[in-house]
ZAMARGU-4260 file (C-alpha; in steps of 0.2 Angstrom, whole numbers, plus 5000, padded with zeros to 4 digits):
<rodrens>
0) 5184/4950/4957 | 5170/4956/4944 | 5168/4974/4939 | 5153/4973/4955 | 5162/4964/4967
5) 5175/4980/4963 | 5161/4992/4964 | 5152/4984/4981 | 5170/4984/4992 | 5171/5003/4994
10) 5152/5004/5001 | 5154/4992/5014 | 5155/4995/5030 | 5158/4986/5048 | 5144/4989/5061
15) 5150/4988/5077 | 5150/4998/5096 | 5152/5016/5094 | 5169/5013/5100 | 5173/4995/5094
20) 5182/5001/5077 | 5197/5000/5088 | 5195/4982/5092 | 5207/4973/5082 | 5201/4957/5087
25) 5184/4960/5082 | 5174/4957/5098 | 5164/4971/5097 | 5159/4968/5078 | 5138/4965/5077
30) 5140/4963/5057 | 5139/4971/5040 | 5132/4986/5031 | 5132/4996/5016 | 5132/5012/5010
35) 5115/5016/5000 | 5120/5036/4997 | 5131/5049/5006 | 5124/5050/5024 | 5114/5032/5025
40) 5119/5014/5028 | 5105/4999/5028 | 5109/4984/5036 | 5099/4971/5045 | 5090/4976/5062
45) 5094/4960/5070 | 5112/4968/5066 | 5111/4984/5076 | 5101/4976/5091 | 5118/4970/5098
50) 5118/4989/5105 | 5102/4986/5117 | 5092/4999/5121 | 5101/5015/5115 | 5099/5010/5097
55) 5080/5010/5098 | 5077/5027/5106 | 5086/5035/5090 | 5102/5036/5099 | 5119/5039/5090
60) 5124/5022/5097 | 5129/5011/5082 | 5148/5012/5077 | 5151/5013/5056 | 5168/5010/5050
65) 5175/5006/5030 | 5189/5007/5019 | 5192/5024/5010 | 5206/5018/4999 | 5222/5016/5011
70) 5214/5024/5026 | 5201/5016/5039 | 5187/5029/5042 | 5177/5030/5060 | 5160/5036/5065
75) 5142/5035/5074 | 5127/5035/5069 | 5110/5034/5071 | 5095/5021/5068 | 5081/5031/5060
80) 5071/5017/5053 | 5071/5000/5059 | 5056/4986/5057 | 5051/4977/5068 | 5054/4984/5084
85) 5060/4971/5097 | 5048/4970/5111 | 5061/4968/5123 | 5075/4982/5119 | 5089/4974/5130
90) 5083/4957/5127 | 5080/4954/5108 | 5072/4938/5099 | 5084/4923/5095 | 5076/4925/5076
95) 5073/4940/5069 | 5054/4943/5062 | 5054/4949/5042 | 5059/4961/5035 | 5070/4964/5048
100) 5078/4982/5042 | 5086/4996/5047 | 5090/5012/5041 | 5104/5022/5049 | 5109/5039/5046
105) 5128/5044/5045 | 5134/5062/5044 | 5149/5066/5040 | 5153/5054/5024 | 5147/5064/5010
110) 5162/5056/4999 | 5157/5037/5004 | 5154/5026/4991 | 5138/5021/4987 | 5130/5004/4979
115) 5117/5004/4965 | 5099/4997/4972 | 5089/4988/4961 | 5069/4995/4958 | 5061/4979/4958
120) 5062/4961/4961 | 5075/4951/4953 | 5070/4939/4939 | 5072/4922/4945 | 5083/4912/4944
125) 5098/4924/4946 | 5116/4923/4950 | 5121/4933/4963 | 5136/4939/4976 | 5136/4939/4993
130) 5145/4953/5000 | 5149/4957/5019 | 5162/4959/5033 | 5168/4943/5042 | 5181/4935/5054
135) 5176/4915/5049 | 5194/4916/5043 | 5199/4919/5058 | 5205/4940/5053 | 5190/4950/5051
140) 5191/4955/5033 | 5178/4957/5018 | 5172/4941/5011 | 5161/4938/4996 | 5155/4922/4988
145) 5144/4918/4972 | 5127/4907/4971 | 5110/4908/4964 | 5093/4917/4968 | 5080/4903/4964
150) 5065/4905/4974 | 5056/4914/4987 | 5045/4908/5003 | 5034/4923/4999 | 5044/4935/5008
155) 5062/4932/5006 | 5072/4925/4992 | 5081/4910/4994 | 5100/4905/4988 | 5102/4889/4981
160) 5116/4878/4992 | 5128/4894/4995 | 5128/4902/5012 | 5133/4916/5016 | 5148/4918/5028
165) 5145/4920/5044 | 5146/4940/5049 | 5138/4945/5033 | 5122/4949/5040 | 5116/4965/5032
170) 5128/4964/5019 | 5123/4967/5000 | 5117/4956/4989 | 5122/4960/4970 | 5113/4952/4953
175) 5127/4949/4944 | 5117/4950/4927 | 5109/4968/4932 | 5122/4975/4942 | 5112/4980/4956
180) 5109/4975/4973 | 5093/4966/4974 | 5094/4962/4993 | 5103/4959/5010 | 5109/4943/5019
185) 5098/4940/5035 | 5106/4923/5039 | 5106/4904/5035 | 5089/4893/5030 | 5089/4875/5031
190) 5095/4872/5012 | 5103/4891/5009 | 5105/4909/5013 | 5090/4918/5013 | 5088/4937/5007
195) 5080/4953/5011 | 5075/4959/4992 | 5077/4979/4993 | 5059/4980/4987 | 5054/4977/5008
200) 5060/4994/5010 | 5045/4999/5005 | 5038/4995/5020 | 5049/5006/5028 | 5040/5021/5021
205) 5025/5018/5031 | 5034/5020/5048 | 5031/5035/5059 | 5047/5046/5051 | 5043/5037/5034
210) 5050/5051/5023 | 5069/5048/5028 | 5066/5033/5017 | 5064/5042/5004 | 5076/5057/5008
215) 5088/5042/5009 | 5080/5035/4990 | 5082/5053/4983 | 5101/5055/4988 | 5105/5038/4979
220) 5097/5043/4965 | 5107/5060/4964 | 5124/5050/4969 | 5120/5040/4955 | 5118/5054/4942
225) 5133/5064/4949 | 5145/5049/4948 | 5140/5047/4930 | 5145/5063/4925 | 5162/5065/4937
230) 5176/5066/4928 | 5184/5056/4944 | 5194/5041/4939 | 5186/5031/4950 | 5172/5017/4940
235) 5155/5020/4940 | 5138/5008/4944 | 5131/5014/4927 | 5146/5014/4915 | 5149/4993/4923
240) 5132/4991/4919 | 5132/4997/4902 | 5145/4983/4900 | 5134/4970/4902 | 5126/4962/4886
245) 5111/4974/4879 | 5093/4972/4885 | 5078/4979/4880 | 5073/4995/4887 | 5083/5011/4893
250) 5100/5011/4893 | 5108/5010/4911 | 5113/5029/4906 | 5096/5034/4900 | 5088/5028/4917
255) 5101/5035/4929 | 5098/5053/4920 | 5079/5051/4924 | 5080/5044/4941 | 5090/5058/4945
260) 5079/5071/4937 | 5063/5061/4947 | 5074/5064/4962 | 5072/5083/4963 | 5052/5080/4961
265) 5041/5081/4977 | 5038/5063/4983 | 5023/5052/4978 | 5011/5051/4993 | 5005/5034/4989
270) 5011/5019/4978 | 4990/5021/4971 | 4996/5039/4962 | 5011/5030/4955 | 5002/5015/4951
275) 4988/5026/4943 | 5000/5033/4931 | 5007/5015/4927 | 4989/5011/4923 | 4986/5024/4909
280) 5003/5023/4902 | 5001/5000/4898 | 4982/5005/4891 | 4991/5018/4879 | 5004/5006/4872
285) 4996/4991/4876 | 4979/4997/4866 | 4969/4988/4880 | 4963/4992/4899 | 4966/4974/4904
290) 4976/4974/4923 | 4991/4966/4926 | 4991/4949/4935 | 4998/4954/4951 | 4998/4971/4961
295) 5012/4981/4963 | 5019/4992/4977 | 5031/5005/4972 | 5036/5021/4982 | 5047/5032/4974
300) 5044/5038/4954 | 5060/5027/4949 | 5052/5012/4955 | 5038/5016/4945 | 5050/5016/4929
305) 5056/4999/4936 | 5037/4991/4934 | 5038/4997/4915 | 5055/4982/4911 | 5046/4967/4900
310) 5032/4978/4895 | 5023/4967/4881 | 5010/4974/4868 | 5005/4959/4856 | 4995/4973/4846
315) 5013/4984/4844 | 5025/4972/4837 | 5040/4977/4827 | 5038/4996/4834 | 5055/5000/4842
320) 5061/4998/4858 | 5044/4998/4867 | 5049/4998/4883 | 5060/5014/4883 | 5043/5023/4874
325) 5033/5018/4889 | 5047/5023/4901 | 5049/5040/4890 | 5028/5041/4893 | 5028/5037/4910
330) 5042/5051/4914 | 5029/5061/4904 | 5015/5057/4912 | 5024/5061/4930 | 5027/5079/4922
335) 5009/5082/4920 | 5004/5076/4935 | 5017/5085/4946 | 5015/5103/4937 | 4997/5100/4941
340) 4996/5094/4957 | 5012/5108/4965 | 5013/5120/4950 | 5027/5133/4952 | 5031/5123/4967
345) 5038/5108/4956 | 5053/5113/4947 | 5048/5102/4932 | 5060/5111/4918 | 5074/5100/4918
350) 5063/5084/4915 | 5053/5091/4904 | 5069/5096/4891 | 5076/5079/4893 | 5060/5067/4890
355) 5056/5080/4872 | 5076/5077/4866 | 5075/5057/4871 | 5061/5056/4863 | 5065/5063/4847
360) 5068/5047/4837 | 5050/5040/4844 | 5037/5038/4832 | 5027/5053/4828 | 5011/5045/4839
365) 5020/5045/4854 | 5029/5062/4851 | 5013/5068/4848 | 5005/5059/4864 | 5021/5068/4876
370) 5019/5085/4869 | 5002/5085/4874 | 5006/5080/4891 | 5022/5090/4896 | 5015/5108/4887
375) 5005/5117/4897 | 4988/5122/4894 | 4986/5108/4881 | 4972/5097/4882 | 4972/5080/4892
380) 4976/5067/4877 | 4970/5050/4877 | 4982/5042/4889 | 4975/5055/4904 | 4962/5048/4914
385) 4948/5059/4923 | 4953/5062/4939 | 4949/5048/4954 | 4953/5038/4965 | 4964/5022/4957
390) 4952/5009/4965 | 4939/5006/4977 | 4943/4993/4991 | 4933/4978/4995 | 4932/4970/5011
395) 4926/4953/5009 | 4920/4942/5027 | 4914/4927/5024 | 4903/4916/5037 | 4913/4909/5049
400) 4921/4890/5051 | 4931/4882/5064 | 4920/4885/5077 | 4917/4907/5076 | 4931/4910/5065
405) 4928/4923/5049 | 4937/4919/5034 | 4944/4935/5026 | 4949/4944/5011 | 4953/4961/5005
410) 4954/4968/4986 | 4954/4980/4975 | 4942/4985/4963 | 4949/4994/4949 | 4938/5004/4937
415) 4923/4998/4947 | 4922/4979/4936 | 4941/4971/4938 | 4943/4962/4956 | 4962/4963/4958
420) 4965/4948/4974 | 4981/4956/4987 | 4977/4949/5003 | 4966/4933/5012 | 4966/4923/5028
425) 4954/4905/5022 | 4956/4901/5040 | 4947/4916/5047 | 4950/4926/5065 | 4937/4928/5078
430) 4925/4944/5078 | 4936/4951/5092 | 4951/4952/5082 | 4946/4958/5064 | 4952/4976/5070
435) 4968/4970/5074 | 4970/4957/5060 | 4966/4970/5044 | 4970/4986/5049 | 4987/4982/5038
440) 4980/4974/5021 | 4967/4987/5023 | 4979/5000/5025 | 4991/4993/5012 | 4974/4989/4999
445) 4971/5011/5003 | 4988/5015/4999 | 4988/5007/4980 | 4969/5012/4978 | 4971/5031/4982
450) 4977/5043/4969 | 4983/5059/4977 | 4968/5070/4983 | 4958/5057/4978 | 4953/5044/4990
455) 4948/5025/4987 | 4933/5021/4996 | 4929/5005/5006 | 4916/4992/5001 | 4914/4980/5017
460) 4905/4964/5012 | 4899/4956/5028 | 4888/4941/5036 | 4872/4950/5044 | 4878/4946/5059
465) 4894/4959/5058 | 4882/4973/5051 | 4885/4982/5065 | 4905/4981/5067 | 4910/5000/5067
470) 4921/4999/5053 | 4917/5016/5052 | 4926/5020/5067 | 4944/5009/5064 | 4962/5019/5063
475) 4973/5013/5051 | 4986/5022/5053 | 4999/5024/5071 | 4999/5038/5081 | 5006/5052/5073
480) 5009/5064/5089 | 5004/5073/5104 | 4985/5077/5094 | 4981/5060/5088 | 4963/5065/5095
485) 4963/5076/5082 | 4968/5061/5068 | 4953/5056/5056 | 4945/5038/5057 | 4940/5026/5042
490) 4922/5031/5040 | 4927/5052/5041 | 4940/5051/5029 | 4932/5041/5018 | 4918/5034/5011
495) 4912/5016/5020 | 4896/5006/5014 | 4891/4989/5020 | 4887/4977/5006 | 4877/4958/5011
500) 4889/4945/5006 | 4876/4931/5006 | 4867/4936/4990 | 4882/4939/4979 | 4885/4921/4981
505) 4868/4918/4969 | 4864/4929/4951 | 4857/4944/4958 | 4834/4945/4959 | 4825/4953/4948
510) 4818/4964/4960 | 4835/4967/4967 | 4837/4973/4949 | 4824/4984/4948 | 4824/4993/4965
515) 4843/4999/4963 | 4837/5003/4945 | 4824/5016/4953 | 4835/5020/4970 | 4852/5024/4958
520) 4846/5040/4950 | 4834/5045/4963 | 4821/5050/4973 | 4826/5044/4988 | 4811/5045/5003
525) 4814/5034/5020 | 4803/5021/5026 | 4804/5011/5042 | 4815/4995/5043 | 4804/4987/5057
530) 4786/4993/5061 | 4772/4990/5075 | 4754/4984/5070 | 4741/4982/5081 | 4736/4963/5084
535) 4723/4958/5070 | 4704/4955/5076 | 4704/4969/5091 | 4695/4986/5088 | 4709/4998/5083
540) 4707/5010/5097 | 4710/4994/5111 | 4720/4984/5103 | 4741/4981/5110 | 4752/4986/5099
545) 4765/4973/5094 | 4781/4971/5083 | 4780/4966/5064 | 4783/4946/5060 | 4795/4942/5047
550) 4782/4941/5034 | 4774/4957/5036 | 4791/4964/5035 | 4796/4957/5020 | 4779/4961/5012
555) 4775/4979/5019 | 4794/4982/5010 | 4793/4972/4996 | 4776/4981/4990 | 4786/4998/4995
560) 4787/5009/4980 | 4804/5013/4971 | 4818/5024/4978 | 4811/5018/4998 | 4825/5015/5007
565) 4823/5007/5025 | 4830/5015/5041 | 4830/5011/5058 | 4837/5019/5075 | 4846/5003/5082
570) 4856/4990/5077 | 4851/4976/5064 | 4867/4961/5066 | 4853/4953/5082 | 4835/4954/5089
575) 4821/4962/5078 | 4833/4973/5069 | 4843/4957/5062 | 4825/4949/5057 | 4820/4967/5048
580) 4834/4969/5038 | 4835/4951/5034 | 4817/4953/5025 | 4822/4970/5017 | 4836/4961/5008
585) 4825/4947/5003 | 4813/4960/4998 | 4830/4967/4986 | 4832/4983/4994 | 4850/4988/4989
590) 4850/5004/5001 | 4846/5006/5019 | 4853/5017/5034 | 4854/5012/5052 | 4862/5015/5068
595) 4877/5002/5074 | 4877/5009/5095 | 4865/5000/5108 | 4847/5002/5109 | 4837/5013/5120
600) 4838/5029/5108 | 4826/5043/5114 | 4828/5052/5098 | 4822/5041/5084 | 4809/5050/5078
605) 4820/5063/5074 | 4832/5050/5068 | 4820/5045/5056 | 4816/5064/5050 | 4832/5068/5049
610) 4838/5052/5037 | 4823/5053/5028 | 4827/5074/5023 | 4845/5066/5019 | 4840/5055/5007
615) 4827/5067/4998 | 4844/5079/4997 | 4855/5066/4991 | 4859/5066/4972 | 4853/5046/4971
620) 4860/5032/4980 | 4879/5037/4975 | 4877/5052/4983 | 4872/5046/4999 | 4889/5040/5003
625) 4897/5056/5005 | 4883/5064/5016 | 4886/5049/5026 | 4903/5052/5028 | 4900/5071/5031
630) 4888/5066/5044 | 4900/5055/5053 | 4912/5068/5054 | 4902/5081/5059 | 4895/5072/5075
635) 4910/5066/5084 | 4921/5083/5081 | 4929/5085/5097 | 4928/5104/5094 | 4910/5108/5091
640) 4901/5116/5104 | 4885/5110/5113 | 4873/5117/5101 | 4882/5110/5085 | 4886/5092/5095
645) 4866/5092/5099 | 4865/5094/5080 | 4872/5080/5074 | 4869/5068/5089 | 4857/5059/5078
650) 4870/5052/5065 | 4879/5047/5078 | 4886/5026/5073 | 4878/5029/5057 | 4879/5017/5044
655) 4872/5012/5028 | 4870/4996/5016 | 4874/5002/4997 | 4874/4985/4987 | 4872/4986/4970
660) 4867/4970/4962 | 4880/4970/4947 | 4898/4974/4956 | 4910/4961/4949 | 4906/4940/4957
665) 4917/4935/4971 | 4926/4917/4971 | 4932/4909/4986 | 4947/4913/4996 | 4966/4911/4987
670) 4977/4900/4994 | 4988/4910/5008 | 5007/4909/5007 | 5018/4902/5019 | 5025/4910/5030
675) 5042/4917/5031 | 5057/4904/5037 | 5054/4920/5050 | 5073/4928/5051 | 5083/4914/5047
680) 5100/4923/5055
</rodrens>
């Protein structure tokens, strides 16, 4: 065996029936998991669904048993995580759906032996071992065998030719080059084994519960950090790893003290507040603010650390070990960041010390650059960004093919210029799913846009015809609890704007130019989107009154003078309103308010006062989008009482079109990835 197959025997453990430890025979064995730190196991779901129902309503119903040395060790425990969900407790799928997880908690096992989890994907191709429990033999014993990692389907990582054996399911799978486990066996594909890379636990921390993911993160970090300064006999993940040949970067014993100071920091709420750091600390040793190729999604401040390995700076060659600097700046960075956001709360001592004394052979810029960050009262230095959300999210819904199906995508947009692509559908889904279909890539986009406090707004970029979709109005997020009616939508939580995805397809008119030029710094005054003339050639006191044409719309707005922003008490995605607000965006009017809900208001001249005093109060067309967002939250508070709900009646299905003409261009849909050889068991 190899230092890690050594290392990965002790953390293994048999899942079975609570009672089925004492089945010699192995009848009642479901298959194999592994201890991640003292109290948890991960292992596959598909592995604990042999136990029906019991397991899924957070039961103690799933047997652990492993190998302390000479003596066999038996206990329960308890699912706390698991994704999917079967629909069917008793009755689960013949293929398991990815990511196909679960996260149990053990108690009792504070000495178990714990394996080393990898932060990141694996670099491609990489030999690996497949580790887990099995009775192929015919006795049930631990069996292990050696291939390679050489692709991915988009979700899971394939193994070239080997399989793994059969009874491995949920069993580790260990980079033999890196020394730590970069996945799990879920089961046999056509040409291979396919694997659950650990980085799909991240998935696992939006889940009602979440935080045990990271409890359970935390713990391995701190089992990691105690095992490398035991004086125990017994061999240690970090000293095997600092066997391998050198690499770049952090020593193995460098990033195990760090990960295990990061583990007694408050969490990151968001991978946006880590990913925000990352941002700042690549622009200060790169010497560029260029974006990386592909978006990350880390959880935890370690994995953060992990996105730094291969850092490149064509500008900074021949400087010494670059990647530990940026590790070194980034640990710096999450001081700064934490004493400001917790204060005394954050015990940020300990890190502190150790980033100053491993830092001390850096070159004197970056010493420089981390005492400025990590001592308080100093001034931000160069690397500290202004506080804001990471990025803004855009929402992109293109006309619909295939019959009434609308092509999606959903990005970022970092810094207000850079389009960063994460996720797209070029085959589109009817109106009456688009809720359902992006509440998790919008959901996902929020989570790596917000930074903290600070919250990424959402840019929808729709047909005319879905102008009046309450976007506003979606939940992203799952029930919480007994007072989800208390829970926040999209539009009161953050800032939601409607953008016309027709004319960003052409280079933008001048007198779209011009009137966002005027309406950006302000005044703002209202003008009506749709109004009534009398018909031509009848005496003015006589004559019926009748509804604009499209013409005079366009003209009446296109002669308006700047800073007029149209507003109209209905809906504008049919009927007049659709043929109004088509002329005012012909006309290049970037801004315009309106209501989404049905017609037959009877209070649209006070609608129309009412948005017109907003918009003479608003700091510019910026600042309307938070006045809109305090309205919507004011007029459906289920709290207020009749007088403060008659208040606000008016704004209620507010929304409003804020198109600037010069946000970045927008290609065509990327090609979507294929999907997952779904649970391959």
């Amino acid at each position: 065996m190899s230092a890690f197959d050594a290392l990965v025997r002790p953390a293994l453990v048999r899942i079975a029936a609570p009672d089925g430890g004492y089945d010699h025979d192995g009848d009642r064995y479901w298959g194999t998991g592994f201890f991640i730190a003292p109290g948890w196991v991960l292992t596959c779901a598909h592995v604990v669904a042999e136990g029906g129902s019991a397991v899924w309503r957070s039961e103690p119903a799933v047997g652990v048993i492993w190998e302390d040395g000479p003596t066999t060790r038996r206990t329960t425990g308890t699912v706390v995580l698991a994704l999917p969900l079967p629909d069917e407790p008793d009755a689960p799928p013949d293929r398991w759906p990815f990511p196909d997880l679960a996260l149990i908690r053990v108690p009792g096992t504070r000495k178990a032996s714990c394996v080393r989890l990898s932060e990141r994907v694996p670099v491609l191709p990489a030999s690996v071992g497949l580790h887990g429990w099995s009775r192929e033999t015919g006795e049930l014993g631990v069996r292990h065998v050696h291939g390679t990692l050489n692709g991915s389907d988009g979700k899971a990582l394939v193994t070239d030719g080997v399989m793994p054996v059969e009874g491995c399911s949920g069993g580790p799978v260990v980079d033999d080059g890196q020394g730590v486990v970069v996945g799990l066996n879920k089961g046999r594909g056509p040409d291979g084994g396919a694997v659950v890379p650990v980085t799909a636990l991240r998935r696992l921390h939006d889940l009602p519960g979440g935080e045990a993911m990271a409890e359970a993160l935390r713990a391995h970090d701190r089992y990691h950090l105690l095992s490398y300064h035991s004086f125990d006999e017994r061999p240690d993940w970090t000293r095997a790893q600092g066997k391998l040949p050198a690499s770049p970067g952090p020593s193995p014993g460098v990033r195990t003290q760090l990960y295990g100071h990061f583990a007694e920091l408050p969490a990151p709420t968001a991978p946006g507040e880590i990913l925000d750091l990352i941002d700042q600390v690549k622009a200060w040793i790169r010497d560029d603010d260029l974006p990386d190729a592909l978006e990350q999604d880390p959880r935890t401040w370690s994995e953060g650390a992990g996105l730094l390995r291969g850092l490149r700076a064509p500008r900074r060659d021949g400087v010494r070990d670059l990647e530990l600097d940026a590790v070194l700046l980034y640990a710096a960075h999450v001081v700064r960041h934490v004493g400001g956001r917790y204060g005394p709360r954050a015990d940020i001592a300990g890190l502190t010390h150790w980033i100053v004394d491993k830092a001390g052979d850096a070159d004197r810029f970056l010493r420089r650059e981390i005492d400025r960050l990590v001592s308080p009262g100093r001034p931000a230095p160069l690397s500290v960004r202004e506080p804001r959300a990471r990025a803004d999210v855009l929402l992109k819904i293109d006309k619909p093919v295939y019959g009434r199906r609308y092509p999606w995508q959903v990005k970022l947009l970092l810094d207000g210029h850079t389009v960063s692509p994460l996720h797209c559908d070029d085959r589109g889904v009817e109106r009456s799913r688009l809720r359902e279909t992006l509440r998790e890539p919008l959901a996902d986009a929020l989570r790596r846009g917000d930074s903290g406090p600070h919250l990424a707004a959402v840019e929808a970029m729709l047909p005319l015809e879905l102008f009046d979709e309450p976007l506003d109005t979606w939940r992203l997020e799952p029930p919480q609890g007994p007072d989800e009616a208390w829970g926040t939508n999209l539009g009161q939580r953050r800032i939601v704007v409607i953008r016309d995805v027709r004319r960003h397809d052409l280079e933008p008119a001048p007198e779209w130019r011009e009137r966002w030029e005027a309406g950006e710094c302000g005044p703002l005054h209202a003008a009506a989107l749709r109004a009534e003339v009398p018909d031509a050639g009848m005496d003015a006191h006589t004559a019926r009154v009748r509804r604009e044409t499209w013409a005079e719309t366009y003209d009446r707005l296109r002669d308006a003078e700047g800073g007029t922003v149209p507003v109209y008490c209905g809906p504008v995605g049919s009927g007049d309103g659709l043929m109004a607000m088509n002329a005012a965006l012909a006309a290049g009017h970037p801004i315009a308010l309106w209501r989404t809900g049905a017609h037959d208001h009877t209070d649209c001249a006070e609608f129309h006062e009412r948005a017109d005093r907003l918009l003479a109060d608003a700091d510019g067309a910026w600042g309307v989008r938070g006045r809109v967002r305090s309205l919507r939250t004011r007029a459906t508070d289920p709290a207020a009482g009749p007088e403060a709900r008659a208040a606000y009646a008016w704004a209620q299905s507010i929304a409003i079109l804020l198109d600037p003409p010069d946000r970045p261009p927008y290609g065509g849909p990327l090609e979507v990835p294929s999907l997952l050889g779904e649970g391959e068991q």
